[in-house]
C-alpha positions in Angstrom: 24.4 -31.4 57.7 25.2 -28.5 59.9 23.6 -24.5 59.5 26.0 -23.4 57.0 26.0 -26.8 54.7 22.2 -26.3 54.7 22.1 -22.5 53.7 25.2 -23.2 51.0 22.8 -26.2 49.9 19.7 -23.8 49.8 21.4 -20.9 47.6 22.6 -23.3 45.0 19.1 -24.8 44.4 17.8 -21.6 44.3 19.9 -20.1 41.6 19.7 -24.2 39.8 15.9 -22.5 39.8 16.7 -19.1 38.3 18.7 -20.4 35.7 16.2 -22.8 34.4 13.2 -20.3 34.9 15.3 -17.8 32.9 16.5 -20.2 30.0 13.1 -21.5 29.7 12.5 -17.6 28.9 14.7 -17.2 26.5 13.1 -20.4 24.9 9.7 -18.9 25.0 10.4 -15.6 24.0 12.1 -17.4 20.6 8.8 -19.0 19.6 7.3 -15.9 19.7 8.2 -13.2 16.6 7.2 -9.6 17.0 4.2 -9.2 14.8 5.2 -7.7 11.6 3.8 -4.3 10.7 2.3 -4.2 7.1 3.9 -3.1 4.1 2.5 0.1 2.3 2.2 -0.8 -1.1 1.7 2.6 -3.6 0.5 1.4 -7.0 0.4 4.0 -9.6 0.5 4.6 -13.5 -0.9 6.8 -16.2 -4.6 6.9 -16.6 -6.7 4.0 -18.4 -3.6 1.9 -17.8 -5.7 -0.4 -15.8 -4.8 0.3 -12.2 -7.8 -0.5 -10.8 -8.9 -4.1 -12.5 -5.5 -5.4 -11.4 -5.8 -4.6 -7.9 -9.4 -5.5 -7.3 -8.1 -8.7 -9.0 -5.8 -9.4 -6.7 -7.5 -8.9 -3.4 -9.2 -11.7 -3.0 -5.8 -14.0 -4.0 -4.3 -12.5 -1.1 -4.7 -13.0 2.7 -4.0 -9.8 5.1 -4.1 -7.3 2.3 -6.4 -4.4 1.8 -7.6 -1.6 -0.6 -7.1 2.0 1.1 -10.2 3.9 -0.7 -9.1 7.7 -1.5 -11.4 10.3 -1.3 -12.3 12.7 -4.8 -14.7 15.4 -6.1 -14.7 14.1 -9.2 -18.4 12.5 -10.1 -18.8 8.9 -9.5 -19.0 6.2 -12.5 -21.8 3.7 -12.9 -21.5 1.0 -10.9 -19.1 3.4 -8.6 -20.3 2.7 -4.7 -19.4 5.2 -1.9 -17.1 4.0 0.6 -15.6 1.0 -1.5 -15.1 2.8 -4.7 -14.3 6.4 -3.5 -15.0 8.2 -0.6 -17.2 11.5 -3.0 -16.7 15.0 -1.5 -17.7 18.1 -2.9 -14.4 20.2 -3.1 -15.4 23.0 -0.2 -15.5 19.4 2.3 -12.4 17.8 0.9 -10.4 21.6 0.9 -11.6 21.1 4.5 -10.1 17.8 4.9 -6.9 19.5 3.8 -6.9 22.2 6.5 -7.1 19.1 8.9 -4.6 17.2 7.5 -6.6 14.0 6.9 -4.5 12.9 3.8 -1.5 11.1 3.5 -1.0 12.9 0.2 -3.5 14.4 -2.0 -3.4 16.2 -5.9 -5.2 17.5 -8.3 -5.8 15.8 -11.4 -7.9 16.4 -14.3 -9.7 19.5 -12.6 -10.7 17.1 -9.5 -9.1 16.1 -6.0 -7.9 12.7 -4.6 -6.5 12.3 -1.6 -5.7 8.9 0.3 -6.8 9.3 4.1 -4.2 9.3 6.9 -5.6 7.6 9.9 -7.0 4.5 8.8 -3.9 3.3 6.5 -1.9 3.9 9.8 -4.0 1.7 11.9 -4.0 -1.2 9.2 -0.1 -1.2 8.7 0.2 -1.4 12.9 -2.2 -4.3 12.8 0.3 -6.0 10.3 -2.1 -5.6 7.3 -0.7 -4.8 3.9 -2.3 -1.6 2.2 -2.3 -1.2 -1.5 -2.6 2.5 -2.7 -3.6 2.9 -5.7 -3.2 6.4 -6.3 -2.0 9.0 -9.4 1.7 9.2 -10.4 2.2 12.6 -8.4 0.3 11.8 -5.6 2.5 8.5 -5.5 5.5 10.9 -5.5 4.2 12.7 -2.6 3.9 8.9 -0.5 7.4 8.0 -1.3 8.7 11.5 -0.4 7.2 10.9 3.4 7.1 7.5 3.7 10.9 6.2 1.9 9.9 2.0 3.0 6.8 2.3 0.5 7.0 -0.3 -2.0 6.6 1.7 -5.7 4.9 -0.3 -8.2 4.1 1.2 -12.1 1.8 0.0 -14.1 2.4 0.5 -17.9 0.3 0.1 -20.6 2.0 -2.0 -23.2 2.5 0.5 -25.8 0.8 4.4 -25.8 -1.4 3.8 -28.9 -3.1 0.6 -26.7 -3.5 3.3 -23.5 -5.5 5.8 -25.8 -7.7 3.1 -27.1 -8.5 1.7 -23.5 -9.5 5.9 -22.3 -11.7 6.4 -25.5 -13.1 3.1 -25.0 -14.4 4.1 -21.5 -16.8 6.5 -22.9 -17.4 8.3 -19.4 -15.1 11.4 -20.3 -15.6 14.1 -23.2 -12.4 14.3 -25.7 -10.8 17.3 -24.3 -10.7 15.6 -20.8 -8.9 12.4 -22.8 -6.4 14.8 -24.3 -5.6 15.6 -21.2 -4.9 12.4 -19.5 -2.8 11.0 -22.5 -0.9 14.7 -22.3 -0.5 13.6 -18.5 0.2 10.1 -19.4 2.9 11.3 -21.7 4.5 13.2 -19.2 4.3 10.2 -16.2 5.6 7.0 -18.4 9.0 9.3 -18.5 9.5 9.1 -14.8 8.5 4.9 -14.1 12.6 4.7 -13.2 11.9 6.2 -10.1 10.0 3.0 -8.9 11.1 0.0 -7.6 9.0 -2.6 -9.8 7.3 -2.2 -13.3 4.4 -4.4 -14.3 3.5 -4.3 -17.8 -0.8 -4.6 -18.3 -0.2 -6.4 -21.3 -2.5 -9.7 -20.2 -4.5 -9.0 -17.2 -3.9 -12.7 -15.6 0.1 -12.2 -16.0 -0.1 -8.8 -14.6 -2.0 -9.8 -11.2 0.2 -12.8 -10.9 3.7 -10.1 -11.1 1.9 -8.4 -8.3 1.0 -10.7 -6.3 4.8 -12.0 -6.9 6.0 -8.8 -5.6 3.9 -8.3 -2.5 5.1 -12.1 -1.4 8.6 -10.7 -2.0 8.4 -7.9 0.2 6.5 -9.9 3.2 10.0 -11.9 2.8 12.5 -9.9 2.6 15.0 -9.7 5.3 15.0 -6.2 7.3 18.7 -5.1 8.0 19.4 -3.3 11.1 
C-alpha cells in the first residue's frame, strides 16, 4: 500500500469512528428525558368546603407532591402547628413581607391575610415536584392571572345548606364571622367555571380519589410546542 492508499485508508476509519461515536450519542441522549418540572396545582373553594381534609388526604397517596404552607395573621386553631399548618405573622411582619415581595399572591379574607410564599414553591416545581396550593378563591385568581399553566381545581360543597352546617359545626368562629364566609361563599360558587376541574366534597374517599385522578392526568398530558 503506497502513502496516499494509506492516508485515504486512515481518513475513512477515522470518520467509520465519528459516525459511530456520534450515533451512539444520539442513542444515549434518547434514554435520557429532560426532567420534568412540577406542575402547580391551585386548589381552592368557598370556606368549610373542606379544602384542607382532602389535600392532607391525599399527600401521602402520592409520590413527588407537596403542600406549599401560606402564611396568615389570623389566630391559629387547636391542633394548628407552625410551619406545617400556617406560617403565623402578626399583620405589621406579613405587610412587610409584601413590601418585599415574598408572595406569589396574597388577600385579605375575613379581616386576616394569607399569602402563599414565592421562593420556595419556585424551587420545588424546578426540582420536578408537584405543589398543591390550597389557597382562597381570590387569591386563586391572582395565581392563574400570573402563572396561566396552573392547574385550577374547585372544590364544592354538595349543596349550600350542607356548607353552612359544616362552618357552624366548626365552632372556632363567632356567627357574624360565619355570615360572612357563607356571604363570601355565595359570591365564589358563582365563578367555579373559571376552573379547569370541579370536585364535588360530597364523600371524602371519592373526592381524594378525583384529585388524585386529576394530578395523574396532568403529569401525563402531552406538552405541545
Amino acid at each position: 500500500m503506497n502513502t496516499v492508499e494509506a492516508l485515504t485508508k486512515l481518513g475513512e476509519t477515522i470518520e467509520t469512528d465519528t459516525r459511530a461515536k456520534d450515533e451512539a450519542k444520539k442513542h444515549s441522549s434518547r434514554g435520557k428525558r429532560k426532567q420534568r418540572a412540577g406542575n402547580l396545582i391551585v386548589i381552592t373553594g368557598p370556606s368549610g368546603v373542606g379544602k384542607g381534609t382532602l389535600v392532607h388526604k391525599l399527600l401521602p397517596r402520592m409520590d413527588k407532591l407537596k403542600y406549599s404552607v401560606s402564611v396568615t395573621t389570623r389566630a391559629n386553631r387547636p391542633g394548628e402547628v407552625e410551619g406545617e399548618s400556617y406560617f403565623f405573622r402578626t399583620r405589621s411582619e406579613f405587610e412587610d413581607m409584601i413590601r418585599q415581595g415574598a408572595f406569589m399572591e396574597w388577600a385579605e379574607f375575613a379581616g386576616n391575610y394569607y399569602g402563599t410564599p414565592r421562593g420556595w414553591v419556585a424551587q420545588e416545581l424546578d426540582n420536578g415536584i408537584d405543589v398543591i396550593l390550597e389557597i382562597e378563591v381570590q387569591g386563586a385568581k391572582q395565581i392563574f392571572g400570573e402563572h396561566p399553566e396552573a392547574v385550577m381545581v374547585f372544590i364544592s360543597p354538595p349543596n349550600f345548606d350542607e356548607l353552612a352546617s359544616r362552618l357552624k359545626n366548626r365552632k372556632t368562629e363567632t356567627p357574624e364571622k360565619i355570615k360572612m364566609r357563607l356571604d363570601k361563599a355565595q359570591e365564589e360558587l358563582q365563578e367555579k367555571n373559571v376552573f379547569h376541574y370541579e370536585v364535588v366534597n360530597d364523600k371524602v374517599d371519592e373526592a381524594v380519589n378525583n384529585l388524585e385522578h386529576i394530578v395523574y392526568a396532568e403529569r401525563n398530558r402531552i406538552i405541545r410546542t
